[in-house]
ZAMARGU-4260 file (C-alpha; in steps of 0.2 Angstrom, whole numbers, plus 5000, padded with zeros to 4 digits):
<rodrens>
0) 5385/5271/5415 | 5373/5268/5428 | 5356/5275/5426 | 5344/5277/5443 | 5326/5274/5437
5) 5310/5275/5448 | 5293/5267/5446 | 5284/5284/5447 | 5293/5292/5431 | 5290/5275/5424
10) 5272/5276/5427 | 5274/5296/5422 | 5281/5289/5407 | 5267/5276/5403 | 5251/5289/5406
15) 5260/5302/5396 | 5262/5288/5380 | 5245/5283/5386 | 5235/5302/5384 | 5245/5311/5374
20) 5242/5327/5385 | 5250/5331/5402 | 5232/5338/5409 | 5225/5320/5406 | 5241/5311/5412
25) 5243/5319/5428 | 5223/5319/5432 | 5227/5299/5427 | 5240/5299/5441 | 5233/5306/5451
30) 5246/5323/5454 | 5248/5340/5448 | 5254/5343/5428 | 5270/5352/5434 | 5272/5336/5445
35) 5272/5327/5430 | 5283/5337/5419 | 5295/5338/5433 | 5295/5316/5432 | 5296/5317/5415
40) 5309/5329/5416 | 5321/5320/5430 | 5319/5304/5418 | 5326/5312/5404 | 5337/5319/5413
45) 5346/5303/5419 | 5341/5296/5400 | 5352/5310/5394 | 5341/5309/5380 | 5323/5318/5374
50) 5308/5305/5378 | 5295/5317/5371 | 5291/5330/5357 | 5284/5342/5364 | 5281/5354/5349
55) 5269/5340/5343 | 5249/5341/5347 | 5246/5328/5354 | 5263/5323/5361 | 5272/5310/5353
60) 5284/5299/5359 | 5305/5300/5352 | 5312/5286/5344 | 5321/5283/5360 | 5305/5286/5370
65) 5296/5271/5363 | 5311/5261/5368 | 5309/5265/5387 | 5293/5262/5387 | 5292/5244/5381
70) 5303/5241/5395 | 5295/5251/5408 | 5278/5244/5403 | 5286/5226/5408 | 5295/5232/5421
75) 5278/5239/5430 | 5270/5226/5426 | 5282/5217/5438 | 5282/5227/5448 | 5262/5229/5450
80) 5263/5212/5452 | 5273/5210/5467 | 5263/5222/5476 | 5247/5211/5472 | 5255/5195/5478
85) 5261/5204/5494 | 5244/5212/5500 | 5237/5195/5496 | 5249/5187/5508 | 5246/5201/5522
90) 5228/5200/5516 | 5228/5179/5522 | 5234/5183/5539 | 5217/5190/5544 | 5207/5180/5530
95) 5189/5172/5532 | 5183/5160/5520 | 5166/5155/5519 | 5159/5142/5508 | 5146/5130/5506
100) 5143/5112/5501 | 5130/5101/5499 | 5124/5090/5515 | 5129/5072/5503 | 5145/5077/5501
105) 5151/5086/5516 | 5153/5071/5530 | 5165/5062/5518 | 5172/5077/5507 | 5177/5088/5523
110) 5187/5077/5531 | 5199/5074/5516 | 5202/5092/5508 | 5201/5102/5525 | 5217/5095/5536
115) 5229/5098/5522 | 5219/5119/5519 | 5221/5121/5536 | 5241/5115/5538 | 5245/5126/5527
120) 5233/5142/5530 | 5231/5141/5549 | 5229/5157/5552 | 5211/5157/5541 | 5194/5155/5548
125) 5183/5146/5540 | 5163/5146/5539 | 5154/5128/5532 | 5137/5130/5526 | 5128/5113/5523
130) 5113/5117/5508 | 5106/5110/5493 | 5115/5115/5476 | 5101/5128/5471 | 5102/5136/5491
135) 5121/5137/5490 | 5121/5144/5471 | 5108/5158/5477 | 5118/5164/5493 | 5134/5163/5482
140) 5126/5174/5468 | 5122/5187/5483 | 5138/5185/5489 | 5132/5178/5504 | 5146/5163/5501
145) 5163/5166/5493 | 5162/5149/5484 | 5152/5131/5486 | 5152/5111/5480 | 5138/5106/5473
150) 5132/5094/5462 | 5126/5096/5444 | 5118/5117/5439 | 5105/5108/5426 | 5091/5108/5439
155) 5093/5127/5440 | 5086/5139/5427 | 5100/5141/5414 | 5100/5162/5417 | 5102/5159/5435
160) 5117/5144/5432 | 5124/5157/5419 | 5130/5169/5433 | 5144/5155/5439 | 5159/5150/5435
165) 5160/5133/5437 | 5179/5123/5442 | 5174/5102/5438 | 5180/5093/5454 | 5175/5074/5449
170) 5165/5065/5443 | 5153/5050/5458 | 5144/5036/5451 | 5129/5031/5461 | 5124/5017/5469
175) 5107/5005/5475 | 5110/5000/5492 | 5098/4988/5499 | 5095/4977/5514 | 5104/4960/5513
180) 5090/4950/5519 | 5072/4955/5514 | 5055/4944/5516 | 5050/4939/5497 | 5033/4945/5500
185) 5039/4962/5512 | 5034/4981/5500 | 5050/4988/5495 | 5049/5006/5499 | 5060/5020/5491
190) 5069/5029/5503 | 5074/5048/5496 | 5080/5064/5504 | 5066/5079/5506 | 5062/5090/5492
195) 5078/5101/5486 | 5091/5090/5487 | 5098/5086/5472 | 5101/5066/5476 | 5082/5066/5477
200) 5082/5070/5458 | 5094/5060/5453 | 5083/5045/5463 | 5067/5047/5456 | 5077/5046/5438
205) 5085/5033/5440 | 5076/5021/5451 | 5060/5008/5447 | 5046/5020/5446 | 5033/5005/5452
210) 5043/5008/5468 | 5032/5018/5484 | 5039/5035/5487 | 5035/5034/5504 | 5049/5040/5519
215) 5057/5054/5516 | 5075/5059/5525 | 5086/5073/5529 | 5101/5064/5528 | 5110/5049/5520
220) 5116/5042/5537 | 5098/5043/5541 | 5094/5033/5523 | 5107/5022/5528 | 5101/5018/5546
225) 5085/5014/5539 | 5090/5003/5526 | 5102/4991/5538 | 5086/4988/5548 | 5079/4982/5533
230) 5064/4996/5530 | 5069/4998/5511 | 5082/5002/5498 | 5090/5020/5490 | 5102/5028/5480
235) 5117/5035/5486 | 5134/5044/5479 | 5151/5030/5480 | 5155/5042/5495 | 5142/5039/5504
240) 5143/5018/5502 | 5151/5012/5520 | 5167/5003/5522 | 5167/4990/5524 | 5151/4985/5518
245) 5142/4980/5532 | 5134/4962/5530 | 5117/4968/5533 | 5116/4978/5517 | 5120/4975/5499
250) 5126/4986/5487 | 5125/4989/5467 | 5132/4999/5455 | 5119/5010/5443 | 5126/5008/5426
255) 5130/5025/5417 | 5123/5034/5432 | 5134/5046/5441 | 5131/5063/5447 | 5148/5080/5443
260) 5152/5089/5457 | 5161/5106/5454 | 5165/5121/5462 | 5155/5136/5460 | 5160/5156/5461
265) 5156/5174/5456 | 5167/5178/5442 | 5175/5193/5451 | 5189/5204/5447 | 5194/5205/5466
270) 5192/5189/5473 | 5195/5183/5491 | 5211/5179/5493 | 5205/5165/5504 | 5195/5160/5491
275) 5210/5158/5478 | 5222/5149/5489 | 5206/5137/5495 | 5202/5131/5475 | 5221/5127/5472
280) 5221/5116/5488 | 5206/5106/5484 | 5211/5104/5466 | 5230/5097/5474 | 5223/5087/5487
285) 5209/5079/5475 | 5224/5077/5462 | 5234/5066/5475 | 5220/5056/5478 | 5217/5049/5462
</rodrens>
């Protein structure tokens, strides 16, 4: 015997079990009660058996009643989510992501998780935001940025890093780079990036303190520059070191110095769509890079 079923005396069904009342139910759904009792009805109807009692107060469900709904609870379920996943793909055809990342990351990170994003979601634009970690945390707390890569939340105040949801991306070691050839009796100066970035931190941490503080940089390939012509030495992420090594620099490992870098959002119950399908590619391009 075939039995013809449709979603809305399935969701008719599911209030109804849900209130206990027909008023409350239909409100719920957003119809009229005899809208409601008509469903209920048709449903029964092409049950060919009763789904409610009705003489009860409040309602309660047959024997046969409960049944259905255990499978009309997965069944909309499904259904629910089939709708979801095709608004999100007709949601990705007119998508905009915009997301941020920290300036010691993004010359050398960029070039390796965005040709593979944008392969596969051409039809996405995309807005980059170069900031220090506690500038890109505060514009994705306002919702100013759908997501950024920074570096570690511990400089920030522990209510502020509270707000994020944090995804780990990797973990980069740091490294002294130095000029190759430097005269014995020569000051060795510091180089450092200017107040906010949190590579500065992480250079007055780790590095001699006897050392001058005294230029001051906006960027690495700045730092970098400097250091070839032999002014002085600094620290710098593994993706930042050049390949090759150009002979005019040395370069060190810290020992147990390293610095995380993670992917921060608002915890959201409607997220970008953009957004989702963005953290799923970073994760499987960095995967097939290790």
């Amino acid at each position: 015997m075939a039995i013809n079923l449709t979603t809305s005396q399935l969701s008719a069904l599911e209030a109804l079990a849900e209130f206990r009342h027909f008023t409350n139910a239909a409100d719920k759904l957003g119809i009229t009660q005899s809208a409601l009792s008509q469903q209920i009805k048709s449903l029964e109807h092409s049950v060919g058996l009763p789904l409610i009692n009705r003489d009860t107060r409040p309602l309660t469900m047959t024997d046969i009643g409960e049944r259905l709904l255990g499978r009309a609870k997965l069944i909309l379920q499904q259904t629910r989510s089939i709708e979801a996943e095709l608004l999100e793909t007709e949601l990705l055809k007119q998508g905009n992501l915009s997301f941020g990342i920290i300036p010691t990351i993004a010359p050398f990170l960029t070039s390796k998780i965005l040709p593979p994003f944008i392969a596969a979601h051409p039809e996405i634009k995309l807005k980059i935001h170069e900031d220090t970690t506690k500038e890109l945390a505060r514009k994705v707390h306002q919702g100013h940025l759908d997501l950024a890569i920074t570096s570690d939340l511990n400089t920030l105040d522990k209510s502020v890093a509270s707000h994020f949801e944090e995804i780990p991306l990797f973990n980069e070691k740091l490294y002294t780079v130095s000029p190759t050839m430097q005269d014995s009796g020569e000051e060795n100066y510091m180089l450092t990036l200017k107040d906010g970035h949190c590579l500065r931190d992480q250079t007055l941490a780790y590095c001699d303190p006897t050392i001058e503080h005294r230029i001051v940089c906006d960027q690495i390939a700045t730092l970098l520059s400097l250091i070839e012509s032999g002014v002085g030495s600094a620290i710098i992420p593994s993706m930042a070191v050049p390949r090759p090594i150009p002979p005019s620099i040395s370069v060190e490992e810290i020992t147990d110095a390293s610095r995380s870098v993670q992917l921060i959002t608002r915890p959201s119950t409607h997220p970008n769509p953009a957004a989702k399908v963005f953290i799923e590619s970073i994760s499987n391009t960095l995967e097939s890079l290790k």
